[in-house]
Structures are given as structure tokens and as C-alpha cells.
C-alpha positions as CSV (number, residue, x, y, z in Angstrom):
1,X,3.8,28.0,-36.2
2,X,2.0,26.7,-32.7
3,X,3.5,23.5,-31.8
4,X,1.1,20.8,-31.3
5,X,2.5,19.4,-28.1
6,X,1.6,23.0,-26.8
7,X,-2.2,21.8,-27.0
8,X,-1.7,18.2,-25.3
9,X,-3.6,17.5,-22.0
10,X,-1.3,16.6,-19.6
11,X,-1.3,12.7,-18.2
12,X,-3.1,12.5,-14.9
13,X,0.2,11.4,-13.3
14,X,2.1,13.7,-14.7
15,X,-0.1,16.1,-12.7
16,X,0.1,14.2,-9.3
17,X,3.9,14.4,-9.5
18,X,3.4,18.1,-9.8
19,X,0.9,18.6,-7.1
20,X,3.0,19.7,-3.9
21,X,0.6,18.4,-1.1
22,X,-0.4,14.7,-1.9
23,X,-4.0,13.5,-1.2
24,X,-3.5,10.3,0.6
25,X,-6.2,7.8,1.6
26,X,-6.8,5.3,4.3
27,X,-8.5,1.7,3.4
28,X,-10.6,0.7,6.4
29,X,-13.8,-2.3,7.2
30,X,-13.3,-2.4,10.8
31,X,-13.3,-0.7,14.0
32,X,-11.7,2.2,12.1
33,X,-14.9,3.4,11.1
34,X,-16.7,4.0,13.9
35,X,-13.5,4.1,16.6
36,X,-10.4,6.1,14.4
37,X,-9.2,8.1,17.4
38,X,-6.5,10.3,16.8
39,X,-6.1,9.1,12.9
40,X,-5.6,12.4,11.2
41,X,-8.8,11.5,8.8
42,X,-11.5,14.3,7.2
43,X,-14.6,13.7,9.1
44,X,-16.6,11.4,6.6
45,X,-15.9,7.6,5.3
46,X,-16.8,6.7,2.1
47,X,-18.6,3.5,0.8
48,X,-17.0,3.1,-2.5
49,X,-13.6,1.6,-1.6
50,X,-11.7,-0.9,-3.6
51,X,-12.0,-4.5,-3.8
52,X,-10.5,-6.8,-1.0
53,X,-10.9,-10.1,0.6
54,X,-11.1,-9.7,4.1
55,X,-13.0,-11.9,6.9
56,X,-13.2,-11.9,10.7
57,X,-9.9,-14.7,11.3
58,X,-8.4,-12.7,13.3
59,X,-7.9,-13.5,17.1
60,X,-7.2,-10.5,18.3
61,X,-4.9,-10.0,22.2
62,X,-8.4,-9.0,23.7
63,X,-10.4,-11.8,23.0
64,X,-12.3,-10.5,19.8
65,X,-12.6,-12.1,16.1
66,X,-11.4,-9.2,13.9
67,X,-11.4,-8.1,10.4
68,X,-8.9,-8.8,8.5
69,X,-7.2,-8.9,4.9
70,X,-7.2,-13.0,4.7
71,X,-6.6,-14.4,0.3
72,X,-9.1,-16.8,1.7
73,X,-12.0,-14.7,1.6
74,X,-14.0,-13.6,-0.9
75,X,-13.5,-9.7,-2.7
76,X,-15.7,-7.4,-1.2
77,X,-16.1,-3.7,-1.3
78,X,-14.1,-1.6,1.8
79,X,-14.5,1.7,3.1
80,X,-11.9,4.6,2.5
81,X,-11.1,8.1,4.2
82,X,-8.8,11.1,3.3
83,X,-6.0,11.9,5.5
84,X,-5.4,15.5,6.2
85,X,-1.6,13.8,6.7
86,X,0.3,15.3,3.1
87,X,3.2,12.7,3.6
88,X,3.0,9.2,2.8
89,X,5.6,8.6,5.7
90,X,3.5,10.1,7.8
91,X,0.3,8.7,7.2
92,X,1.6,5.2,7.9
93,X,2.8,6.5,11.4
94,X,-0.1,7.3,12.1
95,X,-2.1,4.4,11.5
96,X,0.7,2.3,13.3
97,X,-0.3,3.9,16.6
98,X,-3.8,3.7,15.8
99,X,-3.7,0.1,15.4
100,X,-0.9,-0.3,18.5
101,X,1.3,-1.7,16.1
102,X,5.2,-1.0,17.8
103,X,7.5,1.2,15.6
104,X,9.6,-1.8,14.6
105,X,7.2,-3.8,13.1
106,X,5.3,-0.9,10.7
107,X,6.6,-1.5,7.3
108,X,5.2,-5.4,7.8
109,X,1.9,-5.0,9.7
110,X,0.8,-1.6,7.6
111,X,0.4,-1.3,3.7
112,X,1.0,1.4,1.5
113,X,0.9,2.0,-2.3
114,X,2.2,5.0,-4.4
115,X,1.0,6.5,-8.3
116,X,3.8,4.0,-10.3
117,X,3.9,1.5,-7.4
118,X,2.5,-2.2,-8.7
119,X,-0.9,-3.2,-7.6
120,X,-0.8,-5.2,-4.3
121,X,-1.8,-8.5,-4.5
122,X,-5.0,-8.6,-2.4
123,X,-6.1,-5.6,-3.8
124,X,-5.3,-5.5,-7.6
125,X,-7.8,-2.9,-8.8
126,X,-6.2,-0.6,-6.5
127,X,-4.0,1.9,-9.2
128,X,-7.3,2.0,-11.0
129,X,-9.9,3.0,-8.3
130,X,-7.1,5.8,-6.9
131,X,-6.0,7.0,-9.9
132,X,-10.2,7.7,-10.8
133,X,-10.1,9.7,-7.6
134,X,-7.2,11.8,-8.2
135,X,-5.4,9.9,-5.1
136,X,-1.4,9.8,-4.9
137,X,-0.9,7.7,-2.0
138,X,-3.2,4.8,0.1
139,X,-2.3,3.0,3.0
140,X,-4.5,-0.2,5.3
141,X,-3.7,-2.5,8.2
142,X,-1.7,-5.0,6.6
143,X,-2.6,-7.6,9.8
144,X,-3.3,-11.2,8.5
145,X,-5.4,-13.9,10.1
146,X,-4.3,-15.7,13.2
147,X,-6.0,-18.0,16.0
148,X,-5.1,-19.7,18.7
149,X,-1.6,-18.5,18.4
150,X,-1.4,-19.9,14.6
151,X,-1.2,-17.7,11.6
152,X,-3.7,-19.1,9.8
153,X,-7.0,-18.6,8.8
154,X,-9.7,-20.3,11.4
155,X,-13.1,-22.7,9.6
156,X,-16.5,-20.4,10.2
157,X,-17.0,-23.4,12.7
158,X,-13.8,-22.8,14.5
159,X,-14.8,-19.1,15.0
160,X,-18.5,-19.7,15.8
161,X,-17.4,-22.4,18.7
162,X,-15.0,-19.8,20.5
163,X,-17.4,-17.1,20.3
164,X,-20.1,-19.1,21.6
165,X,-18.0,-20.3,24.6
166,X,-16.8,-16.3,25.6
167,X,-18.3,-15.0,28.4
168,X,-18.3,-11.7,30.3
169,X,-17.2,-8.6,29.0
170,X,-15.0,-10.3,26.4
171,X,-17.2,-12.0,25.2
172,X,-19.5,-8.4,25.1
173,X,-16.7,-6.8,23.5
174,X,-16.1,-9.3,20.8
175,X,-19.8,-8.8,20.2
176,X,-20.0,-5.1,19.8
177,X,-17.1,-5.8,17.4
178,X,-19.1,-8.3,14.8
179,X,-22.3,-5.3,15.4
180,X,-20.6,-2.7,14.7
181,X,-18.6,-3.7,11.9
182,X,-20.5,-1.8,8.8
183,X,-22.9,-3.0,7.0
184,X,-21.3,-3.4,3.8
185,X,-18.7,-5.6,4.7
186,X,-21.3,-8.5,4.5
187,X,-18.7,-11.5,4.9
188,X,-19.5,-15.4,4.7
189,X,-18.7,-15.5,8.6
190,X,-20.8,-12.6,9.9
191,X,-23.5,-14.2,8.1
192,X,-23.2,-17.6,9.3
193,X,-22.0,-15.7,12.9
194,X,-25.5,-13.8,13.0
195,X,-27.5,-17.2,12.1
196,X,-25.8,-19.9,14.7
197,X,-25.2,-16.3,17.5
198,X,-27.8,-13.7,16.5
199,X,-25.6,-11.2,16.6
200,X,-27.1,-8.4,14.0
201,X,-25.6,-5.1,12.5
202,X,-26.4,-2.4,14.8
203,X,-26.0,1.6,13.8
204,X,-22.6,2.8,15.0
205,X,-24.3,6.1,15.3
């Protein structure tokens, strides 16, 4: 007689820890999109990322307001990519030199989840959303929000006053930043940023 267990589907996990070649993702709502570089990505970005808080409260060292993952903020939907990288190791390596982030301080500055790993905080729909996409590995810029040397999150006022007062190309680059950022991440600050600055969501095409 036919054993049942013969017949059962196998779990979904089960089969990832089969699979030989991983499919790893990268999270990304910033300059990623439209600037990855050398980050070993397939060619498209897709719009239907997980949930995460991020905001523009980060100073960055050239003078711009960047995106960030900030608890402050309110969930929004992010962007996502394959990597054609098949090690989890790797993939991180990778985005550390992307974001010229020094060896030493990777594990801290670049997150990364595994199939069995617990959800990260800031992004606790995560297991759920990768395991729907047949993903074994995802990893993000794990930066936080800092200004004016502080690590802490800046008011909307606090970051529409420094923009305003930037001039010269920084203050054009910290522009194109805020334009270019996409669409979807339609934060409480880039609105408020486009109503006091004008600056509008341009086509990074």
C-alpha cells in the first residue's frame, strides 16, 4: 500500500533549503533606483516592496537630506530588485561598497534577513511578502537618521530651513536627490518639502 506521505506537497521552505542557488533581493526607495552602479541587480525594480517607515532625516557627508529607515515615520511601500549575487554574504558586500559604507562597519549599517530568520522590526511583514515571492534572502541600507552631527530624527521644519539656506551645487544636488526619489515613496516631508521649496518629482528616466 502507497504511503500517504508519498502524496504530500512539500512546504515552501522545505524547497528553498533545497534550491542550490538562492534568489536574494535588495530593498531600495532612494538613490538606488535610479543610481545602483555596480550593484549586481537584474535590470528592472519593482514597485511592490514591503512595508517600511522611512523619511528624508538623513544629513548625508555631501550636504543632501536622504532617505532613510527612521521608526518615526510612517509605513510606506519600498521598491525591491533581484540580485544576480546567489550568496547572502555576498550580496551584503556588495551593497556596502555601493553605499561607501567601510568593511568594518557592514553588519551595522547593512540589513539582511534569511527564510527562518525573525521579522525585523521596521519591517515586520517582511517573512510574509518574501516568502509569496519565492525569495530566500533580502538585504537594505540599514543607515538611520542623523543631522547636524546628532543621530536623531530632524522636525520637517528643521529640514525645510537647511534646505532652504543651501546654495550652489549642494544645494542642486540635495535637490536632484528629493526629485528624483520615486514617486511612490510619497513621505510627510517631501510633501511638505515640495509645498514650502517646490521641489516636484521629476522622471529619472
Amino acid at each position: 500500500m502507497t504511503s500517504a506521505r508519498k502524496h504530500e506537497l512539500p512546504c515552501p521552505r522545505d524547497r528553498y533549503r533545497r534550491r542550490t542557488v538562492l534568489r536574494i533581493a535588495c530593498l531600495g526607495w532612494g538613490s538606488l533606483i535610479w543610481d545602483p552602479r555596480d550593484l549586481p541587480i537584474r535590470r528592472e525594480w519593482f514597485k511592490d516592496g514591503p512595508f517600511a517607515p522611512v523619511e528624508f532625516t538623513r544629513q548625508s557627508s555631501d550636504g543632501r537630506m536622504t532617505l532613510v529607515i527612521d521608526s518615526d515615520a510612517a509605513p510606506l511601500r519600498i521598491l525591491w530588485a533581484q540580485m544576480t549575487s546567489v550568496d547572502p554574504s555576498e550580496a551584503i558586500t556588495a551593497l556596502c561598497k555601493r553605499e561607501d559604507i567601510v568593511e568594518r562597519n557592514c553588519d551595522s549599517r547593512i540589513g539582511s534577513w534569511r527564510q527562518g530568520d525573525t521579522a525585523p522590526v521596521n519591517i515586520p511583514d517582511l517573512p510574509a511578502w518574501a516568502d509569496a515571492r519565492g525569495l530566500d534572502a533580502v538585504v537594505w541600507t540599514a543607515l538611520g537618521p542623523r543631522f547636524k552631527g546628532e543621530d536623531r530624527s530632524p522636525s520637517v521644519d528643521e529640514v525645510i530651513g537647511y534646505l532652504r539656506a543651501l546654495t550652489g551645487p549642494i544645494r542642486d544636488h540635495a535637490r536632484e536627490y528629493i526629485e528624483r526619489a520615486p514617486r511612490q515613496i510619497d513621505t510627510k516631508y517631501r510633501r511638505e518639502i515640495e509645498a514650502a521649496l517646490g521641489w516636484r518629482h521629476r522622471s529619472t528616466r
